[in-house]
N, CA, C and O atoms as a Tinker XYZ file with bonds, in Angstrom:
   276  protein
     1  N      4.762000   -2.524000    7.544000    73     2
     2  CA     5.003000   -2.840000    6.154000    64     1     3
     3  C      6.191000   -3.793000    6.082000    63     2     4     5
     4  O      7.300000   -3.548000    6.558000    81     3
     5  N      5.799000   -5.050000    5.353000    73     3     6
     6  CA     6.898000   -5.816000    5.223000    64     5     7
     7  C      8.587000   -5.445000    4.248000    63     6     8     9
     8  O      8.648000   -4.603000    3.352000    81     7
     9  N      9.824000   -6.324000    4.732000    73     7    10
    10  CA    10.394000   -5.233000    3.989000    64     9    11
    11  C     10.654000   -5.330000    2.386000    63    10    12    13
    12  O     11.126000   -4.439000    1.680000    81    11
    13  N     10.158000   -6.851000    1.912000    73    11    14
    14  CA    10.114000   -7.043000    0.831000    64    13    15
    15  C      9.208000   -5.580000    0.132000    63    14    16    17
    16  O      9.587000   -5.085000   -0.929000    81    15
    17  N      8.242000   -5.131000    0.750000    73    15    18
    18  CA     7.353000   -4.201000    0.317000    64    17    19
    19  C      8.194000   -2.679000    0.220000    63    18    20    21
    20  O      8.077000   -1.887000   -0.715000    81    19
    21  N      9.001000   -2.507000    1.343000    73    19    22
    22  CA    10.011000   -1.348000    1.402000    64    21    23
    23  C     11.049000   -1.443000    0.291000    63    22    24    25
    24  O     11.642000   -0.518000   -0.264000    81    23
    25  N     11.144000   -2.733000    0.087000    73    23    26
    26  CA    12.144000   -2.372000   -1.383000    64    25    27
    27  C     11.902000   -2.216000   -2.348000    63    26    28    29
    28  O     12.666000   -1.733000   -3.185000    81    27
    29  N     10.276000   -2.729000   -2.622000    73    27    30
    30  CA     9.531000   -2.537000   -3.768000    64    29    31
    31  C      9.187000   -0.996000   -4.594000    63    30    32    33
    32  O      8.768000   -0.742000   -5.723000    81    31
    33  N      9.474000   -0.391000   -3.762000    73    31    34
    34  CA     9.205000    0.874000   -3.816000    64    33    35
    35  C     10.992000    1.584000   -4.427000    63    34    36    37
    36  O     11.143000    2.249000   -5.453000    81    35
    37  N     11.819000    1.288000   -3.705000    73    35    38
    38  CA    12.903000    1.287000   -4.405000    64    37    39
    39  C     13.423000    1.106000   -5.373000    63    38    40    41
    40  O     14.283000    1.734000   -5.990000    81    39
    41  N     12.631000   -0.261000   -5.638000    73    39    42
    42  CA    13.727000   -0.788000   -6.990000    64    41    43
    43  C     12.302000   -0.358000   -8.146000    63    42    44    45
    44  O     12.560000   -0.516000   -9.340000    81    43
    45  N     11.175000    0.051000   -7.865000    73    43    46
    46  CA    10.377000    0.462000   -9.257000    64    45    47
    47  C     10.937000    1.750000   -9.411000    63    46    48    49
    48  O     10.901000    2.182000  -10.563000    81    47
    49  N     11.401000    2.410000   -8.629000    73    47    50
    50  CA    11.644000    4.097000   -8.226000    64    49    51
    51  C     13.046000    3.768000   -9.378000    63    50    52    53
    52  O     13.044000    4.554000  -10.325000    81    51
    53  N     13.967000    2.936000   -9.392000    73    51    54
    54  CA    15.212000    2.454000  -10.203000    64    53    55
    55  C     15.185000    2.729000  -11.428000    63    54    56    57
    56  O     15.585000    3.589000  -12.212000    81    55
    57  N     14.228000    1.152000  -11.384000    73    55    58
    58  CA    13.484000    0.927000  -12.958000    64    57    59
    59  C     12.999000    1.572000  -13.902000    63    58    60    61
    60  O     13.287000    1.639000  -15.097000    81    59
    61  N     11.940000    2.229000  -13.033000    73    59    62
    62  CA    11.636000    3.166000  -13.656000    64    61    63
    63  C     12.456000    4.577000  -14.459000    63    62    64    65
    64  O     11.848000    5.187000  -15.339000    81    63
    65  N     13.302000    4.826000  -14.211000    73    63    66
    66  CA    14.199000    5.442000  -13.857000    64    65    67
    67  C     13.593000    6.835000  -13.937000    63    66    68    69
    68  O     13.926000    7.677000  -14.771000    81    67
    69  N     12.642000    7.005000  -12.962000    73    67    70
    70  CA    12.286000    8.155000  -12.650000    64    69    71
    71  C     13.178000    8.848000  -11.857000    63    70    72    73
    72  O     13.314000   10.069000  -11.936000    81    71
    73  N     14.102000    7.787000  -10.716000    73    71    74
    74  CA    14.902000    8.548000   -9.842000    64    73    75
    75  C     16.241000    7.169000   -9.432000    63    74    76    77
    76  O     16.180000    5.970000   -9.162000    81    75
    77  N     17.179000    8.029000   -9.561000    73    75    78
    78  CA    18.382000    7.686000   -9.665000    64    77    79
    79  C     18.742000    7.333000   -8.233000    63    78    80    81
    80  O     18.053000    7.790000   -7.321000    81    79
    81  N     19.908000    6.451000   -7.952000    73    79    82
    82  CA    20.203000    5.795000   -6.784000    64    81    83
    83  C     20.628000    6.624000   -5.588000    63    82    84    85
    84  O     20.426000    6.373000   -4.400000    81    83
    85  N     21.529000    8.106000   -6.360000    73    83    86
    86  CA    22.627000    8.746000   -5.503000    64    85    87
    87  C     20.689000    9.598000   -4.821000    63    86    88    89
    88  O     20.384000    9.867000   -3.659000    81    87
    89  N     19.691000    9.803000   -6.302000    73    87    90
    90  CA    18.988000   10.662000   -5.028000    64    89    91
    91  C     17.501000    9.905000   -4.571000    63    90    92    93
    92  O     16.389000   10.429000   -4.617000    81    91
    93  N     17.774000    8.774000   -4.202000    73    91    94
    94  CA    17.093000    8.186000   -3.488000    64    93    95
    95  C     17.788000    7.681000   -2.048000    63    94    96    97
    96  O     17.141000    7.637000   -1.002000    81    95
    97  N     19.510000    7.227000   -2.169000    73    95    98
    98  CA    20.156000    7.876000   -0.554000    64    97    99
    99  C     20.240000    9.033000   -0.329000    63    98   100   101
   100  O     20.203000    9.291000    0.875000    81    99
   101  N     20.403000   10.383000   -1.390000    73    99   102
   102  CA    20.368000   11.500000   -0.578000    64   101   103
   103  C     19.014000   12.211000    0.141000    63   102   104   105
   104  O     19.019000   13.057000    1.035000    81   103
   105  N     17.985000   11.667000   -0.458000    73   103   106
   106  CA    16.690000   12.058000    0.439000    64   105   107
   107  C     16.299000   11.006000    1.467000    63   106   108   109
   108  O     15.418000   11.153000    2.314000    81   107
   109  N     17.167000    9.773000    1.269000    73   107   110
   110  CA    16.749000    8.768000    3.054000    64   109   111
   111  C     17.626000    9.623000    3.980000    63   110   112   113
   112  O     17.062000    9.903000    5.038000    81   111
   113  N     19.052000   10.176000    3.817000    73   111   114
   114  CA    19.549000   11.030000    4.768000    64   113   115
   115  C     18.812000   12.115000    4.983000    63   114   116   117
   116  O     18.365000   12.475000    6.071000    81   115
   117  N     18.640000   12.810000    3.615000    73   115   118
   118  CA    17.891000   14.355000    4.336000    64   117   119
   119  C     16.666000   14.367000    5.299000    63   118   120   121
   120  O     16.377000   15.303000    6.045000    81   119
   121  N     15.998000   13.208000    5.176000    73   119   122
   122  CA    14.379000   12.550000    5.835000    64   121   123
   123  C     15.056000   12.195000    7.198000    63   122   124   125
   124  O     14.730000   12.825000    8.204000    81   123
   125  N     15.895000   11.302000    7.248000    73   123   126
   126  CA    16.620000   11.033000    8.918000    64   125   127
   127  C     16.745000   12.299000    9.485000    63   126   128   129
   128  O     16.180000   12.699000   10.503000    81   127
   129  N     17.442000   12.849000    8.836000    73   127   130
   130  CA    18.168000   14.132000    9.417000    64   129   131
   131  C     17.319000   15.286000    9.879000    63   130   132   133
   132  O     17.665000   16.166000   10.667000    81   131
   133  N     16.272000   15.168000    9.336000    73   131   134
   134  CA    14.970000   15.612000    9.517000    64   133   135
   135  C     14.193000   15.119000   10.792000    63   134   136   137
   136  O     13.199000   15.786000   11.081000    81   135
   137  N     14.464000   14.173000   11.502000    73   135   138
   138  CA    14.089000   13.725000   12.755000    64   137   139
   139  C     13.668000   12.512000   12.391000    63   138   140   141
   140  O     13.227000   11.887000   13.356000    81   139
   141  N     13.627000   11.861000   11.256000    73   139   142
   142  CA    13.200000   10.355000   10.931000    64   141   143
   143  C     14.464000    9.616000   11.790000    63   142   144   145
   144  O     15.593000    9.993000   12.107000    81   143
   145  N     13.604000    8.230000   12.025000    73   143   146
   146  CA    14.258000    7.494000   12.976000    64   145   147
   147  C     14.730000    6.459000   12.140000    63   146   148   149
   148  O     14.700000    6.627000   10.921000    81   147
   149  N     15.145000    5.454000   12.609000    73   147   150
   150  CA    15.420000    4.166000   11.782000    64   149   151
   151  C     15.223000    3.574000   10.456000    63   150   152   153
   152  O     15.750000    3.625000    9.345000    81   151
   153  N     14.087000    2.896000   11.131000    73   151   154
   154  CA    13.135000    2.975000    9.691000    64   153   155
   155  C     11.940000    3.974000    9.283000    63   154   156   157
   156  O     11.328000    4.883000    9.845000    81   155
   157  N     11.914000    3.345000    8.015000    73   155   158
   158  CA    11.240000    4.926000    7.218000    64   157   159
   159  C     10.315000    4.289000    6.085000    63   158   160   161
   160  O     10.536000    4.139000    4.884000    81   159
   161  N      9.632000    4.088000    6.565000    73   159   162
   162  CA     7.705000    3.977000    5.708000    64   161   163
   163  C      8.622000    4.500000    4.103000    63   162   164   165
   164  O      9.441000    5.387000    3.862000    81   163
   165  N      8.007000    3.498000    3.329000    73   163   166
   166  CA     8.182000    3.842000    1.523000    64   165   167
   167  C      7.036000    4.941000    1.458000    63   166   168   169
   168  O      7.059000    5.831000    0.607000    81   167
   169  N      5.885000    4.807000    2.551000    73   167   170
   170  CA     4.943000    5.838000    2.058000    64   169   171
   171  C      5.866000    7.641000    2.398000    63   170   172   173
   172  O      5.780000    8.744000    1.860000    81   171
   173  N      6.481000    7.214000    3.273000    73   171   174
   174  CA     6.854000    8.678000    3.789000    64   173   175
   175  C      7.914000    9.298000    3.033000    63   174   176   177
   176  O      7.993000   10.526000    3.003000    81   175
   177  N      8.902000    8.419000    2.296000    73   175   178
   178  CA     9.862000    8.219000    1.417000    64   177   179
   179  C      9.370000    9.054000    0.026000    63   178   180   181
   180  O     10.021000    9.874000   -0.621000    81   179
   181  N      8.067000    8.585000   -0.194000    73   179   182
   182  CA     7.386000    8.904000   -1.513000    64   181   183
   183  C      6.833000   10.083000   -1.412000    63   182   184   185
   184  O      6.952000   10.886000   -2.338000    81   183
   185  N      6.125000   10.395000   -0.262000    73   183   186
   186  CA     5.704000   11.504000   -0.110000    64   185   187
   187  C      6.697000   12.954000    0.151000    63   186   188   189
   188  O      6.500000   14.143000   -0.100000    81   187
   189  N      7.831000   12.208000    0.775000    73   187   190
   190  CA     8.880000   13.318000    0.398000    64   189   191
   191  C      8.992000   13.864000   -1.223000    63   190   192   193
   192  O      8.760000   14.967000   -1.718000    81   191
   193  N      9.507000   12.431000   -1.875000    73   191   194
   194  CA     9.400000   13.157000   -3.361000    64   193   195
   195  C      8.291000   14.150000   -3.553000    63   194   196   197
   196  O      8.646000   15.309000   -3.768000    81   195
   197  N      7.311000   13.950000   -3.522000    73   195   198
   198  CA     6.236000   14.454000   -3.916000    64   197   199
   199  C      6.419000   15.857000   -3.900000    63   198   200   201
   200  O      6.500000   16.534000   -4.926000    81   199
   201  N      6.500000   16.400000   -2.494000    73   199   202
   202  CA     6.706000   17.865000   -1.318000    64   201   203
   203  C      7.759000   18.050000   -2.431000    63   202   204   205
   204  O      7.281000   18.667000   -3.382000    81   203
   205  N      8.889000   17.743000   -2.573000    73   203   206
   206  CA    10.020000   18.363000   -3.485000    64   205   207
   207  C      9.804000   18.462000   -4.856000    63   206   208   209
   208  O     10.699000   18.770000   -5.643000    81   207
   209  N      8.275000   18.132000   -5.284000    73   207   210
   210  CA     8.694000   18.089000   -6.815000    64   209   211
   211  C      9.043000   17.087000   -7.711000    63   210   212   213
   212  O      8.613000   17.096000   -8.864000    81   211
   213  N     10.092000   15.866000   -7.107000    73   211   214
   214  CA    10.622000   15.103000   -8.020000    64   213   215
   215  C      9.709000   14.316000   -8.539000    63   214   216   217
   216  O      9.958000   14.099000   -9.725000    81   215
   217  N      8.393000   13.594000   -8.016000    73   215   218
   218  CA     7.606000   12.778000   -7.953000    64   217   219
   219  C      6.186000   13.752000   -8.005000    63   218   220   221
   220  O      5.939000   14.748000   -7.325000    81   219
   221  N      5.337000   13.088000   -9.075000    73   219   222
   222  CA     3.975000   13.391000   -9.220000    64   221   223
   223  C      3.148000   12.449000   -8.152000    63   222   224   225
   224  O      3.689000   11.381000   -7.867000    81   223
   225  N      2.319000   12.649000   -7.749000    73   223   226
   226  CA     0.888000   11.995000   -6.855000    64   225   227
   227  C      0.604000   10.998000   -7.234000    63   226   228   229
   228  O      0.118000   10.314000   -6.333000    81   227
   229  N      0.683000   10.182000   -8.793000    73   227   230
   230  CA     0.234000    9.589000   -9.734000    64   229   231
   231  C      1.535000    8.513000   -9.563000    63   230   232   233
   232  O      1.452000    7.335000   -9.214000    81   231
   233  N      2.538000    9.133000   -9.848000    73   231   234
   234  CA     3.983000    8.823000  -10.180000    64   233   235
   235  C      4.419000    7.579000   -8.703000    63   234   236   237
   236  O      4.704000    6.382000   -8.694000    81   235
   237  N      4.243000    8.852000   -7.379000    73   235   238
   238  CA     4.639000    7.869000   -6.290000    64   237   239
   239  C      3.569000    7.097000   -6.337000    63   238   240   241
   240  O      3.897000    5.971000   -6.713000    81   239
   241  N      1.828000    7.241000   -6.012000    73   239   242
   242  CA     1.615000    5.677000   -5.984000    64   241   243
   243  C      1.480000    4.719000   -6.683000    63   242   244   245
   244  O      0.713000    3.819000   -6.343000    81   243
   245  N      2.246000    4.661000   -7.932000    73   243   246
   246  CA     2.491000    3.485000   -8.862000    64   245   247
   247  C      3.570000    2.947000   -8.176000    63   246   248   249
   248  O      3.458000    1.811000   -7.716000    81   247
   249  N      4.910000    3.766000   -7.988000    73   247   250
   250  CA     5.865000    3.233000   -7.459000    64   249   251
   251  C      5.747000    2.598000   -6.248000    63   250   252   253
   252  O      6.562000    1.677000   -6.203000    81   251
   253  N      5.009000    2.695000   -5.120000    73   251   254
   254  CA     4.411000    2.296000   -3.919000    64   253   255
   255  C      3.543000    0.989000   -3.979000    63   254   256   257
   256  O      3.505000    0.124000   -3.104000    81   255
   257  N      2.676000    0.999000   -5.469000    73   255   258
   258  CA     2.391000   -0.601000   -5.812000    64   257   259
   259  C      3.465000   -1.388000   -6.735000    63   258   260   261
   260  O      3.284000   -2.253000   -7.592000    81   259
   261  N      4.657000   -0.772000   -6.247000    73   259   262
   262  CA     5.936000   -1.623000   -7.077000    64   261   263
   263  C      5.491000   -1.994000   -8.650000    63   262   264   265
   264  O      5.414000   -3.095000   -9.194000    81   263
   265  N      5.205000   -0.529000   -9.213000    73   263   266
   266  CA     5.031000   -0.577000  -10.611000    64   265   267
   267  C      6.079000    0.377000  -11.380000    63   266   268   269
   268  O      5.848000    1.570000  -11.575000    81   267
   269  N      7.031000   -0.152000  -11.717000    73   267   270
   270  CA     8.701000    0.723000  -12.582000    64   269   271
   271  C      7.668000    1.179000  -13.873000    63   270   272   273
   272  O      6.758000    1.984000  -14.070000    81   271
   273  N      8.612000   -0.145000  -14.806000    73   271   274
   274  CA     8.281000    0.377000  -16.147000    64   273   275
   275  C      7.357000   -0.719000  -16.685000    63   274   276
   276  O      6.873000   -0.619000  -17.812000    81   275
């Protein structure tokens, strides 16, 4: 995945303001820390939300086709 595409997912996740900045770094640490390596798939990113609740099924893959608001 290109990384223009990895940020896309970020900055709709912003925009949207479904999810705030402090917890979109605190779940790239908790996901590392978790045995994630370096880089980290927006899909795997999203699908974390999901597992926790913060993010609906619906919700992450809009944000994943870099769709905010």
């Amino acid at each position: 995945m290109p990384a223009s595409q990895r940020a896309s997912f970020r900055q709709a996740a912003l925009a949207s303001g479904l999810l705030t900045k402090e917890e979109l770094d605190e779940q790239l640490v908790a996901v590392r820390a978790d045995g994630g390596s370096g880089k980290l798939s927006d899909r795997a990113l999203a699908k974390s939300f999901v597992e926790q609740g913060k993010l609906n099924a619906w919700q992450a893959e809009q944000l994943l086709n870099g769709r905010g608001k």
